[in-house]
mmCIF file as gemmi writes it, N, C-alpha and C atoms, coordinates in Angstrom:
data_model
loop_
_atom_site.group_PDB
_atom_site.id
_atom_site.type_symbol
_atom_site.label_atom_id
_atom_site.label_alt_id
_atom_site.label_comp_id
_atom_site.label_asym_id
_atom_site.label_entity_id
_atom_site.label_seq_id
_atom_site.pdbx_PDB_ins_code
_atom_site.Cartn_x
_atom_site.Cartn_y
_atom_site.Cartn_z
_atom_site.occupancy
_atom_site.B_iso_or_equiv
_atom_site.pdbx_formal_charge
_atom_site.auth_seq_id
_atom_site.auth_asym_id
_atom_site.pdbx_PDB_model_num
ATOM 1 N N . UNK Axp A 1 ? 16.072 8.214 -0.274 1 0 ? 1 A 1
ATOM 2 C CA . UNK Axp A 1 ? 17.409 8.026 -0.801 1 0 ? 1 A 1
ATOM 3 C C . UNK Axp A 1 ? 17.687 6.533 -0.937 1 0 ? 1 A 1
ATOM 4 N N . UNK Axp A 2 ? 17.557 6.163 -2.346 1 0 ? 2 A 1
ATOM 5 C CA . UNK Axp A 2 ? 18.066 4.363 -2.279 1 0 ? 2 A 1
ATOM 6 C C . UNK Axp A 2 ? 19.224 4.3 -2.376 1 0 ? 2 A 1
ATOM 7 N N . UNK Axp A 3 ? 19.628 3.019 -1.784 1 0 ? 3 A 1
ATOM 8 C CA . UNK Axp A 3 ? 20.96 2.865 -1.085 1 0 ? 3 A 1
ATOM 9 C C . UNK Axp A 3 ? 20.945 0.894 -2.477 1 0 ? 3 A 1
ATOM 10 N N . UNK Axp A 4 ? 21.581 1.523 -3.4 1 0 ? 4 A 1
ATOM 11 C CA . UNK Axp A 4 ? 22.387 0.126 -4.408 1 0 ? 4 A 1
ATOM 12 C C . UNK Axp A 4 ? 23.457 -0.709 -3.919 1 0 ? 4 A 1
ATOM 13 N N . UNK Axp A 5 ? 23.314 -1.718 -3.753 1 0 ? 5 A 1
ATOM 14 C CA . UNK Axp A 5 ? 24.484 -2.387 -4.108 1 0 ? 5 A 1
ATOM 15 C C . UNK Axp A 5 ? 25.548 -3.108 -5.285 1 0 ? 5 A 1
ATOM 16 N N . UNK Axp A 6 ? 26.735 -2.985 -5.154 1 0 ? 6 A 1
ATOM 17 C CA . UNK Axp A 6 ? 27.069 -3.386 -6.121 1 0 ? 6 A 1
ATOM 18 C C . UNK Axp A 6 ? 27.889 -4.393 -5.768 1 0 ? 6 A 1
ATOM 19 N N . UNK Axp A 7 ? 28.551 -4.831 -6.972 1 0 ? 7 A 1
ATOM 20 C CA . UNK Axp A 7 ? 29.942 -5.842 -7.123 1 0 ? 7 A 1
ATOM 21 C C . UNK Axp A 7 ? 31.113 -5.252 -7.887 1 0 ? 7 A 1
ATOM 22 N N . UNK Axp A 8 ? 32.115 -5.359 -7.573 1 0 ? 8 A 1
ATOM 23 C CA . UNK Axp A 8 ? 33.16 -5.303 -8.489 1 0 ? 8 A 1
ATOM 24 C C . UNK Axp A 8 ? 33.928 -6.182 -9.459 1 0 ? 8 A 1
ATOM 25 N N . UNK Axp A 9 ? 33.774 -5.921 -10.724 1 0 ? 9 A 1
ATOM 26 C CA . UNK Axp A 9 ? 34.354 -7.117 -11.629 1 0 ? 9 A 1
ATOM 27 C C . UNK Axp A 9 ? 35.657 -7.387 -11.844 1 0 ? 9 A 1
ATOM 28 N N . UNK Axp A 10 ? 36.208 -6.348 -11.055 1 0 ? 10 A 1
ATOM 29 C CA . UNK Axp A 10 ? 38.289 -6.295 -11.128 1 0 ? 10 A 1
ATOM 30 C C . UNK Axp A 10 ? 38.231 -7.652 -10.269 1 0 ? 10 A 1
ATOM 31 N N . UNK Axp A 11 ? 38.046 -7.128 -8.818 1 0 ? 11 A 1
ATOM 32 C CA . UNK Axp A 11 ? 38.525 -7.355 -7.605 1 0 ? 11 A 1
ATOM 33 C C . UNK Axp A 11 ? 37.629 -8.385 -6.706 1 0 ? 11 A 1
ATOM 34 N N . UNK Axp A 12 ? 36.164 -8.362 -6.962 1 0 ? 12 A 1
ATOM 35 C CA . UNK Axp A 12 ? 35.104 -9.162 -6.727 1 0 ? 12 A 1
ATOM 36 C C . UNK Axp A 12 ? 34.328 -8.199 -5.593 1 0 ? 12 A 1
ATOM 37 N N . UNK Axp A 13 ? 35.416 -7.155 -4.967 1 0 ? 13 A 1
ATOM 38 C CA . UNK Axp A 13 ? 35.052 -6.473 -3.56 1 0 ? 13 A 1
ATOM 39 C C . UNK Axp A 13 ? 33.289 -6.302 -3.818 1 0 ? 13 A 1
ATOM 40 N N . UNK Axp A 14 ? 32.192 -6.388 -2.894 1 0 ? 14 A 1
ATOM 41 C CA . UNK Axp A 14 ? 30.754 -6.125 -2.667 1 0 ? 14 A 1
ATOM 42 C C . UNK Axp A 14 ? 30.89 -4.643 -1.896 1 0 ? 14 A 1
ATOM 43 N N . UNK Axp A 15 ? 29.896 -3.507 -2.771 1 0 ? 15 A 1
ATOM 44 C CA . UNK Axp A 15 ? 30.152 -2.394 -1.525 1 0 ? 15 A 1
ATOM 45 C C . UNK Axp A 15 ? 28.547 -1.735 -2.374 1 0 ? 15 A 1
ATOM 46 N N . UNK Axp A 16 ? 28.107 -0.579 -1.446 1 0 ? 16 A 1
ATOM 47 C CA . UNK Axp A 16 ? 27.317 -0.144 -1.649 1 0 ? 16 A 1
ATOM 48 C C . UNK Axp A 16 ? 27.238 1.371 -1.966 1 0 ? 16 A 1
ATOM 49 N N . UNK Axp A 17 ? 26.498 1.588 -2.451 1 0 ? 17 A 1
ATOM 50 C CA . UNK Axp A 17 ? 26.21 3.19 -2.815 1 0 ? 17 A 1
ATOM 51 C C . UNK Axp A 17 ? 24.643 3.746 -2.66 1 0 ? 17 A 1
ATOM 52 N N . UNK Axp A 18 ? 24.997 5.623 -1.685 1 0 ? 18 A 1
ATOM 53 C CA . UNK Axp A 18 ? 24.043 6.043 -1.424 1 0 ? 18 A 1
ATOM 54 C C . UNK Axp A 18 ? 23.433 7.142 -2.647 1 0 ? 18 A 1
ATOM 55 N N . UNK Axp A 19 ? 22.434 6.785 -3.235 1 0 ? 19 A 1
ATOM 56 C CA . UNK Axp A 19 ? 21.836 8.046 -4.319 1 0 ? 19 A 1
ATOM 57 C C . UNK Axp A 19 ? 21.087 8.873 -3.723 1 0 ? 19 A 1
ATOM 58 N N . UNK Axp A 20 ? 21.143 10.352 -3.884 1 0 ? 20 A 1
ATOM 59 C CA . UNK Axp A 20 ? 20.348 11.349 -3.387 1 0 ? 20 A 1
ATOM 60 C C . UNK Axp A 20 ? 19.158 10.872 -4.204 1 0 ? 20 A 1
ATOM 61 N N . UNK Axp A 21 ? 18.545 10.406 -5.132 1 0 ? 21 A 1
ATOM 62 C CA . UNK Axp A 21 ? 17.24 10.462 -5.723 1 0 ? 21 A 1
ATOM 63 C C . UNK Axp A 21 ? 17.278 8.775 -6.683 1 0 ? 21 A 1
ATOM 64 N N . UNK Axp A 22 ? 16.461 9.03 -6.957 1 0 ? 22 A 1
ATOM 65 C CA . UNK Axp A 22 ? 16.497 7.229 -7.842 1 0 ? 22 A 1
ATOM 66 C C . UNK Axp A 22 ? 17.019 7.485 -9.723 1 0 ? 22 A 1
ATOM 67 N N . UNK Axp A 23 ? 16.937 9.146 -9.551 1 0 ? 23 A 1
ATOM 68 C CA . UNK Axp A 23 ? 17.411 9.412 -11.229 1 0 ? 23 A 1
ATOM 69 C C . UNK Axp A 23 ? 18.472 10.033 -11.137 1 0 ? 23 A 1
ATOM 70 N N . UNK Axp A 24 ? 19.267 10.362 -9.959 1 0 ? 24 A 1
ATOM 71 C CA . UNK Axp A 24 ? 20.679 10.541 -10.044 1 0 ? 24 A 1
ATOM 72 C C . UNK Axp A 24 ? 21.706 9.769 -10.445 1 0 ? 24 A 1
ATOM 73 N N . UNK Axp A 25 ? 22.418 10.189 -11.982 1 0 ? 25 A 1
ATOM 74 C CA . UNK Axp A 25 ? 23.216 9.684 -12.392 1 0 ? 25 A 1
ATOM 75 C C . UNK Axp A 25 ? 24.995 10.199 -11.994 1 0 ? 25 A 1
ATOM 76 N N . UNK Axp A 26 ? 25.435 9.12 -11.498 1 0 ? 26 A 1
ATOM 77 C CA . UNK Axp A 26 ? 26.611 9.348 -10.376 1 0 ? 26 A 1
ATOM 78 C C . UNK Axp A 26 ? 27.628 8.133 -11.182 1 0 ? 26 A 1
ATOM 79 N N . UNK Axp A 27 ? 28.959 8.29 -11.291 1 0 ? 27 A 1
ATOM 80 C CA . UNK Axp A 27 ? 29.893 7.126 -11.609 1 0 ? 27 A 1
ATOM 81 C C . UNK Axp A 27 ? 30.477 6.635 -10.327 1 0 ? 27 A 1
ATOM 82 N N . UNK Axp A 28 ? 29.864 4.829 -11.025 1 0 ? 28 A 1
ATOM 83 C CA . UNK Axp A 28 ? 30.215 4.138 -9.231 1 0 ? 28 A 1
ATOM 84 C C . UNK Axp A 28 ? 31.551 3.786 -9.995 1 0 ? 28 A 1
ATOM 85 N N . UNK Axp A 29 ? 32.518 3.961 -8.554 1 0 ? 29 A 1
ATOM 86 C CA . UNK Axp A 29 ? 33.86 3.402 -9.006 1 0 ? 29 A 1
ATOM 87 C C . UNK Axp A 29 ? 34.276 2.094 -7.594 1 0 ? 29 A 1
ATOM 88 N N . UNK Axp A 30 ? 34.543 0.99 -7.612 1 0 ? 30 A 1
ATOM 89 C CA . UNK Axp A 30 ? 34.946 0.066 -6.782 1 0 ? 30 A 1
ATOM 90 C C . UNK Axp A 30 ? 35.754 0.944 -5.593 1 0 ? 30 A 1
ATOM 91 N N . UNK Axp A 31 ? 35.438 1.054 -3.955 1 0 ? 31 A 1
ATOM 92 C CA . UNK Axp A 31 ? 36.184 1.879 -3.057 1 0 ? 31 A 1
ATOM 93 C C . UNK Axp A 31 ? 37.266 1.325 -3.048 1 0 ? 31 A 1
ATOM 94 N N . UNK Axp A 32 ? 37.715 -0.541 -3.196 1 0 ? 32 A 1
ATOM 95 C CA . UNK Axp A 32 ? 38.964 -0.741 -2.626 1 0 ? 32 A 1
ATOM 96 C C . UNK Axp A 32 ? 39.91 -1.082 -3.573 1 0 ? 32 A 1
ATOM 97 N N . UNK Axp A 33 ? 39.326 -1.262 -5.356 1 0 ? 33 A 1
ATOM 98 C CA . UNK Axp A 33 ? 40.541 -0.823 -6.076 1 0 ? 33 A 1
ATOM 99 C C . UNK Axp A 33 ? 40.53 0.18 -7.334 1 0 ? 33 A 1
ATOM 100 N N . UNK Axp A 34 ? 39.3 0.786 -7.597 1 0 ? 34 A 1
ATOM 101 C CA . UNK Axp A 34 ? 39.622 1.903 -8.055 1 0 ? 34 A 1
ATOM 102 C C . UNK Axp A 34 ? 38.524 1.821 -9.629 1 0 ? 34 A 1
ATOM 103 N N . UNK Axp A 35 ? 38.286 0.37 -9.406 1 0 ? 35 A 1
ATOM 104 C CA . UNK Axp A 35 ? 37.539 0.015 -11.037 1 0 ? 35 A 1
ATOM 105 C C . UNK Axp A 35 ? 36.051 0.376 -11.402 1 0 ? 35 A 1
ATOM 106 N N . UNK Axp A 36 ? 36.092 1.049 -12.185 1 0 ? 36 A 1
ATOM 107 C CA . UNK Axp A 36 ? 34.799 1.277 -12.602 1 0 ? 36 A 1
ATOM 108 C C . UNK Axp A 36 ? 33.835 0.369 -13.256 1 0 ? 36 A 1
ATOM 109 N N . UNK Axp A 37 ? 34.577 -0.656 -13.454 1 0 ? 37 A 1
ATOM 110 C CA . UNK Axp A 37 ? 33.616 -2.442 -14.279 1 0 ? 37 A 1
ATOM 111 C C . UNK Axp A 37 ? 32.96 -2.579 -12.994 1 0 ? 37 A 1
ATOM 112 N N . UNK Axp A 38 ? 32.079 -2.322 -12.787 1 0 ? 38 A 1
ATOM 113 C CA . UNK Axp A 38 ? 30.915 -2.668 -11.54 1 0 ? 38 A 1
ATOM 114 C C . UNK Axp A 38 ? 29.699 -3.237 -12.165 1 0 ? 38 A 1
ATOM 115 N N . UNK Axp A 39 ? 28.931 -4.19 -11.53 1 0 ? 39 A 1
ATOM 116 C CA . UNK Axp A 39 ? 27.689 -4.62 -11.841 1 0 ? 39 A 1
ATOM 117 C C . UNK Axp A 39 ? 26.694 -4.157 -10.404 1 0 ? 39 A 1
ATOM 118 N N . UNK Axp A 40 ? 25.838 -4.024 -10.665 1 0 ? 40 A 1
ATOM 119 C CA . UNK Axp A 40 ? 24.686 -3.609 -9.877 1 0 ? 40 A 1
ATOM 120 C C . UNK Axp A 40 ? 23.767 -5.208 -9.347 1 0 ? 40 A 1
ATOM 121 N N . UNK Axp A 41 ? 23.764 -5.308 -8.121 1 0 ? 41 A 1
ATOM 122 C CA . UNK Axp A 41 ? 23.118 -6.536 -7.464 1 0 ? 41 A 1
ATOM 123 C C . UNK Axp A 41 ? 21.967 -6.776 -7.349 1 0 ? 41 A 1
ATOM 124 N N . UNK Axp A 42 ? 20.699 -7.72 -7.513 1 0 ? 42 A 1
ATOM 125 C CA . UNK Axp A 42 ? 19.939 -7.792 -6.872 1 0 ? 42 A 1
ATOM 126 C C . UNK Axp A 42 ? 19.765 -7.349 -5.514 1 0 ? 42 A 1
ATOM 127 N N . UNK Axp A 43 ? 18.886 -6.881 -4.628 1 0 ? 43 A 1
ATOM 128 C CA . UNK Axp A 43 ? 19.048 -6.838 -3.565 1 0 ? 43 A 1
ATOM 129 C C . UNK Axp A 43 ? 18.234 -7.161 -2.404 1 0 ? 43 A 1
ATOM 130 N N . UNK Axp A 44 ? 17.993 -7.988 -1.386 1 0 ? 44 A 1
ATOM 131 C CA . UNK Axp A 44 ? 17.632 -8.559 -0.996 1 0 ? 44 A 1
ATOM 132 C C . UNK Axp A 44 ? 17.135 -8.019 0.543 1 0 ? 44 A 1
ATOM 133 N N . UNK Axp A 45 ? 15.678 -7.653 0.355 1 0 ? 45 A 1
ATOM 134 C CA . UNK Axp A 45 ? 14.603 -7.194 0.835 1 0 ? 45 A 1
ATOM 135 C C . UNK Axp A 45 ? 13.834 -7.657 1.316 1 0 ? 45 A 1
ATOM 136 N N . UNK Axp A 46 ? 14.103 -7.312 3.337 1 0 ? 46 A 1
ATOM 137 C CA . UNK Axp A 46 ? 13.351 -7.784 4.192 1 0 ? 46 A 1
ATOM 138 C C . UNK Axp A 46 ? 12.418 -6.89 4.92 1 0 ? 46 A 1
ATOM 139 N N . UNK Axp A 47 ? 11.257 -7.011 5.38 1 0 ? 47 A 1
ATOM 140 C CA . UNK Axp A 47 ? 10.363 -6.664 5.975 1 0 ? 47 A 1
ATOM 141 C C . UNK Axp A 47 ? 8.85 -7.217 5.982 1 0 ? 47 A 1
ATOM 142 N N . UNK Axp A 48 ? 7.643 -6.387 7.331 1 0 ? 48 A 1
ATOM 143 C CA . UNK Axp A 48 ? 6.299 -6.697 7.268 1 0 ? 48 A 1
ATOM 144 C C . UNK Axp A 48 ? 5.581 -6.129 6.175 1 0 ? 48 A 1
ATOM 145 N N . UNK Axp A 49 ? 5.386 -6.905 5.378 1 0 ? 49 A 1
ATOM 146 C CA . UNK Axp A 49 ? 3.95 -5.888 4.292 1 0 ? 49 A 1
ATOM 147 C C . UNK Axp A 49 ? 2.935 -6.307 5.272 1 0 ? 49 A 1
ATOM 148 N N . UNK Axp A 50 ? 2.06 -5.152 5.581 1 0 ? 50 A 1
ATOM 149 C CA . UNK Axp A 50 ? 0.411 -5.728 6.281 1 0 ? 50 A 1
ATOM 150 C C . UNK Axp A 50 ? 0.241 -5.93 7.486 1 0 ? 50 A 1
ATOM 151 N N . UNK Axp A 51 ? -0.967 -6.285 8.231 1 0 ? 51 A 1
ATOM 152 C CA . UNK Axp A 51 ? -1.238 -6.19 9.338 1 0 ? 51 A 1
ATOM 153 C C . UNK Axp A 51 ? -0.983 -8.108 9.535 1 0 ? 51 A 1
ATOM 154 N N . UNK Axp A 52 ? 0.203 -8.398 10.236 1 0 ? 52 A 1
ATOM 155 C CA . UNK Axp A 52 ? 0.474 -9.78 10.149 1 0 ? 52 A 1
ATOM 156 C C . UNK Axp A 52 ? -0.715 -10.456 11.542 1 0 ? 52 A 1
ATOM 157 N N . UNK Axp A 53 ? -0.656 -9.632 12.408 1 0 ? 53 A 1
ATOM 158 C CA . UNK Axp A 53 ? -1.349 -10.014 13.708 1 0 ? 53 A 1
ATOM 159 C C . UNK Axp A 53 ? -3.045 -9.899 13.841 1 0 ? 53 A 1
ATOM 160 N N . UNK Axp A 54 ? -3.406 -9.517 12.477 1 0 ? 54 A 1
ATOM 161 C CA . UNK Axp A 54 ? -4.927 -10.223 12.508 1 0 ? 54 A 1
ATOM 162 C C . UNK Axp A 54 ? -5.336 -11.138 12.723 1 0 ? 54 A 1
ATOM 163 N N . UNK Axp A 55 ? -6.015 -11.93 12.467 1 0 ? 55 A 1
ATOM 164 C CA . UNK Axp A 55 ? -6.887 -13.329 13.114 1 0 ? 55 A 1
ATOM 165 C C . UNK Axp A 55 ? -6.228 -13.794 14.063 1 0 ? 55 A 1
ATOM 166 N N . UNK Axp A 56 ? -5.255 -13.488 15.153 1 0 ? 56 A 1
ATOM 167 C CA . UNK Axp A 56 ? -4.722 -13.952 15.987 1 0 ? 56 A 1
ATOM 168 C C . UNK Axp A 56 ? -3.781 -14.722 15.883 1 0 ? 56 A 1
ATOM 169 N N . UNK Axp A 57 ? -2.97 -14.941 14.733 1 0 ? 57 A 1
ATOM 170 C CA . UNK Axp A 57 ? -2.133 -16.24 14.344 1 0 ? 57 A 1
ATOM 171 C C . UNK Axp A 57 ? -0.893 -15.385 15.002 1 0 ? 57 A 1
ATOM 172 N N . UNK Axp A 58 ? -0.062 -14.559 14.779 1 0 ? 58 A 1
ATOM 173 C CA . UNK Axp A 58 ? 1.007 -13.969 15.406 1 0 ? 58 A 1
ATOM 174 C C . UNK Axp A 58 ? 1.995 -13.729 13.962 1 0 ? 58 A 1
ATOM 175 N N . UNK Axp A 59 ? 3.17 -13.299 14.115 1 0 ? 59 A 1
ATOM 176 C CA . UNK Axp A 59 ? 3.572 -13.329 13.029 1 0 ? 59 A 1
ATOM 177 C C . UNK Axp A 59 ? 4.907 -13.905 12.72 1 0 ? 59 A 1
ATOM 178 N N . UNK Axp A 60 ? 4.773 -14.837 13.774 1 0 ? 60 A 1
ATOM 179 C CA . UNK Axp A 60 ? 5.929 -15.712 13.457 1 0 ? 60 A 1
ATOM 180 C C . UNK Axp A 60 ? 7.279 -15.611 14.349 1 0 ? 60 A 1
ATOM 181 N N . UNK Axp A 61 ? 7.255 -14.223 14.603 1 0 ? 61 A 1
ATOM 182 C CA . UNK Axp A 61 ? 8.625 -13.915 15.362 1 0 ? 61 A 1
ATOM 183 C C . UNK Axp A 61 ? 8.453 -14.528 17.005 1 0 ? 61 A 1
ATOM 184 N N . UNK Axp A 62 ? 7.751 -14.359 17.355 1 0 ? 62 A 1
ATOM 185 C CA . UNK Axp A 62 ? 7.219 -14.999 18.773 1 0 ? 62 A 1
ATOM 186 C C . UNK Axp A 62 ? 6.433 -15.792 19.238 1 0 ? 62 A 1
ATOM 187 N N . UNK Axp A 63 ? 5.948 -16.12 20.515 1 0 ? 63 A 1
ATOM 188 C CA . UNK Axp A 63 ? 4.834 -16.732 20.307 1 0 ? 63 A 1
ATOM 189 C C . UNK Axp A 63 ? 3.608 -16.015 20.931 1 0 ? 63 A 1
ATOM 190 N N . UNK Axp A 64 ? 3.349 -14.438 21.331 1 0 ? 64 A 1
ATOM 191 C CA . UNK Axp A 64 ? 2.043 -13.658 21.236 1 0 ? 64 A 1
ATOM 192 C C . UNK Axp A 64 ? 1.267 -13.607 20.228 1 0 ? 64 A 1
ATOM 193 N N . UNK Axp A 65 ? 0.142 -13.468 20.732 1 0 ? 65 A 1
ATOM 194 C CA . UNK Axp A 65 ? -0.847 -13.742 19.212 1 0 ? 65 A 1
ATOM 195 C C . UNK Axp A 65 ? -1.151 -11.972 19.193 1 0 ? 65 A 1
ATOM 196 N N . UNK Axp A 66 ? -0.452 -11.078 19.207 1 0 ? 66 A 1
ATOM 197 C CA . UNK Axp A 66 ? -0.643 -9.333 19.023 1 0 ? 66 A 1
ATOM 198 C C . UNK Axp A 66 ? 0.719 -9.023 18.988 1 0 ? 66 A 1
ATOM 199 N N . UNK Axp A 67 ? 0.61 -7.937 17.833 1 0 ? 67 A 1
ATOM 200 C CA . UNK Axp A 67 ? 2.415 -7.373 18.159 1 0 ? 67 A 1
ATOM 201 C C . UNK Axp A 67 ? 1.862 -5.874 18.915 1 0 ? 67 A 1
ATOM 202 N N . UNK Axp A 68 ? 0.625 -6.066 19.37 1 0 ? 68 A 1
ATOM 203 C CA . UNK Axp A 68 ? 0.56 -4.325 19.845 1 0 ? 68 A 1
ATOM 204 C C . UNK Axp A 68 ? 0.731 -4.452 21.668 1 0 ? 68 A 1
ATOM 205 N N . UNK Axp A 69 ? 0.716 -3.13 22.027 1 0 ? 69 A 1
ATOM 206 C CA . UNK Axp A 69 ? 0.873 -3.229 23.524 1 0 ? 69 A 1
ATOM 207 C C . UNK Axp A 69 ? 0.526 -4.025 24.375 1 0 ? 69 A 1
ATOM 208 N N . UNK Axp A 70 ? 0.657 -4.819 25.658 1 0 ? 70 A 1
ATOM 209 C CA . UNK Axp A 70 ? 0.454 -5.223 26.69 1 0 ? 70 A 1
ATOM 210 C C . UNK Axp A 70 ? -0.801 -4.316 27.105 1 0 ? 70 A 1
């Protein structure tokens, strides 16, 4: 289920919306004033791609050179 964000072009309000599927077509309307002039945001996507803790370097968040068990 992707989760969009948007903007509102009335009001400026930022809010988000949950889609049951990525081809569900749904009318976003602004929650806090009612406008349907919405633009859709880039959205800004964090996480690990990959095995970061190979060659022993660590992956930055700490200073262990393994993110696996003790």
């Amino acid at each position: 289920m992707p989760i969009f964000e948007f903007k509102c072009r009335k009001c400026g309000e930022p809010f988000e919306v949950l889609f049951r599927s990525r081809d569900e077509k749904i009318s976003v309307a602004c929650p806090k004033c009612g406008s349907i002039k919405v633009e859709r945001l880039m959205s800004a996507f964090a996480g690990k791609i990959g095995n970061t803790s190979a060659g022993g370097d660590g992956c930055g968040s700490c200073a262990a050179t393994s993110c696996g068990p003790s």
